[in-house]
N, C-alpha and C positions, 0 to 999 in steps of 0.2 A: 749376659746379665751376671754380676757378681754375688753371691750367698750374704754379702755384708749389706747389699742394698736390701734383701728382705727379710732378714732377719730384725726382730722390734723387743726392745727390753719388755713389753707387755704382753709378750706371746710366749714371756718362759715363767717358770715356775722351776723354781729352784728346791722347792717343798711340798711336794705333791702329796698328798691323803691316799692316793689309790696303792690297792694292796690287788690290784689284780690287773691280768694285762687290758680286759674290758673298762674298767675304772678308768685306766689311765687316759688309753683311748677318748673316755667321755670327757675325765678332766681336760685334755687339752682343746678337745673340742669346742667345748663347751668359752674356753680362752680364745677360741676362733671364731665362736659366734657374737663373744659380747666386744668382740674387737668390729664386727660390721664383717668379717673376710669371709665367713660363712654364715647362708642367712637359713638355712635349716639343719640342726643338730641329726635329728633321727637318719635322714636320705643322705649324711654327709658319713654318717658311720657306717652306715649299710655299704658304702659302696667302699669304702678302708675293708671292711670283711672283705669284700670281695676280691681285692688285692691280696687279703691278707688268704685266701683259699687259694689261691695260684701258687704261691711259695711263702717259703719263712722268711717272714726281715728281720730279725735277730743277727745282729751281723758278729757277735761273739764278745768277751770281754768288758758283757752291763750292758750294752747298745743294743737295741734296737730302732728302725725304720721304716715305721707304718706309710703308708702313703693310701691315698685316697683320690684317683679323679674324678670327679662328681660335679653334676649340673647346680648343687649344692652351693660351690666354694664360687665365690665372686671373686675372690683377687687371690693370685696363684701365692704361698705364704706357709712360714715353717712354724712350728711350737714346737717348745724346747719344755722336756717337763723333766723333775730329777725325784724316785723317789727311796727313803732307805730302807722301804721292803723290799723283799725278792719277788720281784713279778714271774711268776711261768711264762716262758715266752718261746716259741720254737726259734732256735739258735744255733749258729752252726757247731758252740760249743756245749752246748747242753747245759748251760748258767743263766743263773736267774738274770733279771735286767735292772738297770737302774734308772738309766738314762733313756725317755724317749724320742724321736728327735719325727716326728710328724708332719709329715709336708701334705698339703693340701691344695691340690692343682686343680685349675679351671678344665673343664670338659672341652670348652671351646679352642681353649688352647689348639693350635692344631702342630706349634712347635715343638721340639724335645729343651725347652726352658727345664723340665723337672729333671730330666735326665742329665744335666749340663750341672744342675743344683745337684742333683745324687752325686756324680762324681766327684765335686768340693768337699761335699763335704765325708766321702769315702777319704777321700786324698787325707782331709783335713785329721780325720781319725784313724789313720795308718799310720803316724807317731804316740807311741806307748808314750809320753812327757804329756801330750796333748789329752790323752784317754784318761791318766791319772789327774789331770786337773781338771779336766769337765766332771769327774767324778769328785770332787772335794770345793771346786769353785764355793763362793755365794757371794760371786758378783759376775751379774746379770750381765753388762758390758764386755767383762773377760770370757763368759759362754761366745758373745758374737767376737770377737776376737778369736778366740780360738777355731771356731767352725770357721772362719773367714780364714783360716793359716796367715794371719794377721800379729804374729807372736812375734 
């Protein structure tokens, strides 16, 4: 499965409100609930903490990459959120974040589909051109082009 097929202009938010790494969390979630891909908010964040107690997804330079598998998420699905506060987030470079990129996997799943999507879209932001445009974009289309290494 390709990152271009599940990424959806309606799952990003280019203007996020959240001033904290919990906020953002709920922001995108909450864009994953009123999309139908998550049909409970509260059991779908619970189980992102509990990802997120295992290690940091902060993966350095604004980014982070919450993920969540939960009995929660009905259809395996990324949310792209961007905000111009400095969220706290454990990172491997100890910088605030800007960009969050939330993937939200099916429980039933019994594939590595999310692990095949992590890699993409690692690949996809191991280009500093790609990193500095995801951070400046506000067009929604060029966020899925860009994670898709579609440039």
């Amino acid at each position: 499965m390709d990152i271009g097929e599940i990424l959806d202009e309606e799952l990003i938010d280019l203007n996020m409100t959240a001033a904290t790494k919990d906020e953002a969390i709920r922001e995108l979630s909450v864009l994953l609930y009123k999309k139908g891909n998550v049909k409970d908010i509260e059991s779908f964040v619970k189980d992102v903490y509990l990802r997120e107690a295992e290690g940091q997804t902060g993966l350095g330079s604004g980014i982070a990459i919450p993920h969540g598998k939960s009995d929660a998420v009905q259809v395996t699905s990324i949310a792209v959120g961007r905000t111009r506060a400095d969220l706290a987030w454990e990172s491997l470079d100890d910088l605030p974040v800007h960009v969050v990129i939330l993937f939200a996997v099916r429980n039933v799943d019994k594939t590595t589909i999310h692990l095949r999507l992590l890699a993409q879209v690692a690949t996809a932001l191991a280009d500093d051109d790609t990193l500095q445009r995801l951070l400046s974009t506000e067009d929604k289309a060029e966020v899925i082009r860009l994670l898709s290494n579609k440039m």
